[in-house]
N, C-alpha and C positions, 0 to 999 in steps of 0.2 A: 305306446301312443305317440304319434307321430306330431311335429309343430301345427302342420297344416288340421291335427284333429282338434290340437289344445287349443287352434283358434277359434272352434266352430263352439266353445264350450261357454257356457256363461261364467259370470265372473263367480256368483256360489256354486257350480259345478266343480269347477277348478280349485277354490278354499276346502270342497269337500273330498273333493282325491288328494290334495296335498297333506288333508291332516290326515285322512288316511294311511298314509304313506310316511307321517312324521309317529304315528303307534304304533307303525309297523316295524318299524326303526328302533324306536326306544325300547320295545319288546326284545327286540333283541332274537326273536326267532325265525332271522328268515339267514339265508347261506350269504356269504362275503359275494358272491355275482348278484347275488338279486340285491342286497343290500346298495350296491354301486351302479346298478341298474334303478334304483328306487331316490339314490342321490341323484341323477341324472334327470330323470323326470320330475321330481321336483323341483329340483332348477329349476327345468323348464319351466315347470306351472308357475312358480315364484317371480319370473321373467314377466309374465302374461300376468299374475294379477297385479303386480306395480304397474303395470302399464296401462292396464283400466283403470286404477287407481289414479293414476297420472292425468289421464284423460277426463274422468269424474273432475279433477278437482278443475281442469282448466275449464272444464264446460261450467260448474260454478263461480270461477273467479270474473270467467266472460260475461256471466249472469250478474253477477255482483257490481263489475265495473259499469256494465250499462243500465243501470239502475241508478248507481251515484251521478250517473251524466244528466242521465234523464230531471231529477230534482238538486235543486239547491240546498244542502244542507243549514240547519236550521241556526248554526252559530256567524253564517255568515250575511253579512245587510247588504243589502244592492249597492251597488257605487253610485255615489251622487256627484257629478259636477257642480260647482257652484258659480 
């Protein structure tokens, strides 16, 4: 699988071949190339879901910040000149 594929994949497509690939490993039955072919692609995919993961969290944190702009929180009183 190619990067340009692992891009086209959704973020639980990509959690579902990585753990794939992490039973595949822990079984212990596949040959020392495929093995190192199988770290390599998971990399990859591991590359690509941090970075959705990364993206989720700022498209929340974006969400969150424009929300506290939007209202006044409720421990704070308007400023009074006197």
């Amino acid at each position: 699988m190619t990067n340009d594929e692992i891009q086209k994949l959704t973020f639980e497509e990509a959690m579902r071949e990585l753990e794939k690939l992490v039973d595949g490993l822990d079984k212990g039955d596949i040959s020392l190339d495929e093995a190192i072919a199988a770290y390599d692609r998971g990399s990859q995919l591991k590359d690509y879901c941090q970075k959705k993961l990364n993206e989720a969290k700022m498209k929340v944190e974006t969400i969150q910040s424009s929300e506290s702009v939007d209202t006044i929180p409720e421990k704070l009183s308007p400023f009074k000149l006197d």
